[in-house]
C-alpha positions as CSV (number, residue, x, y, z in Angstrom):
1,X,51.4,16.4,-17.6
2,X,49.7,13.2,-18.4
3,X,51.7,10.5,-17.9
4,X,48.9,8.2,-19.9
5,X,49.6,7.9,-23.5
6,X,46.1,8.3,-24.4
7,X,43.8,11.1,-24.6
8,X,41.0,11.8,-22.2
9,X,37.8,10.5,-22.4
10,X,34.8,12.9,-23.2
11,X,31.7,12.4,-21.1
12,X,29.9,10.3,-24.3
13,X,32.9,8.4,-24.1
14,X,33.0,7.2,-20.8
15,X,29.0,6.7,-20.8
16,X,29.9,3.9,-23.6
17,X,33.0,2.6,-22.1
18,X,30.7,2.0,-18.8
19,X,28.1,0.5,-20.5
20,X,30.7,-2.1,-22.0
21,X,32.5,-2.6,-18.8
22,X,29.1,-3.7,-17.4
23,X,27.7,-5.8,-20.2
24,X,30.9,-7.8,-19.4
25,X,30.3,-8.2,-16.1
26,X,26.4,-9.0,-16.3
27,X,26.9,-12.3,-16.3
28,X,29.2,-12.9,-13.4
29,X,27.3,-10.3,-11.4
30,X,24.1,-12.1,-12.3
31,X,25.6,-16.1,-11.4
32,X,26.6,-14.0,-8.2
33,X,22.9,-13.0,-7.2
34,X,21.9,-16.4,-8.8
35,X,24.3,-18.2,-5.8
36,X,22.9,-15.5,-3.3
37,X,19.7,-16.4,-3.6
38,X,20.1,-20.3,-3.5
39,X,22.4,-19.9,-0.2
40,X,19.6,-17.7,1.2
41,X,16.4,-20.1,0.0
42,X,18.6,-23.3,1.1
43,X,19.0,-21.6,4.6
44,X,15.8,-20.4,5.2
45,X,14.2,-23.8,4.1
46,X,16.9,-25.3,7.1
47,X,16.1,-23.0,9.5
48,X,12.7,-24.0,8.9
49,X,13.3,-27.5,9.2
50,X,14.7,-27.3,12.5
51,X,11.4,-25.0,13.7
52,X,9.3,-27.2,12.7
53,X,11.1,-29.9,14.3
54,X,11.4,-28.7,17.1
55,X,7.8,-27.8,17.5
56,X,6.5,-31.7,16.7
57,X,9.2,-32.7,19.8
């Protein structure tokens, strides 16, 4: 017995109800990668820094 009171999902329906769970996510999922990349450029350009520096020591 289902204890759900709606009715199963056929396969086309669960294609479209995925394909709006992710267009509501895009966004945040895309500021998240956004951040990523920042954190990673702002780190590298650090670690860089410090190379750099040390070499002209």
């Amino acid at each position: 017995m289902n204890p759900s009171p709606h009715t199963p999902r056929t396969g086309r329906e669960r294609l479209i109800a995925a394909g709006k769970w992710i267009a509501r996510r895009r966004r945040t999922a895309l500021a998240h990668l956004l951040r990523g990349a920042c954190y990673g450029a702002g780190t590298g350009a650090v670690g860089l820094i410090f190379v750099w520096m040390e070499h002209q020591l």
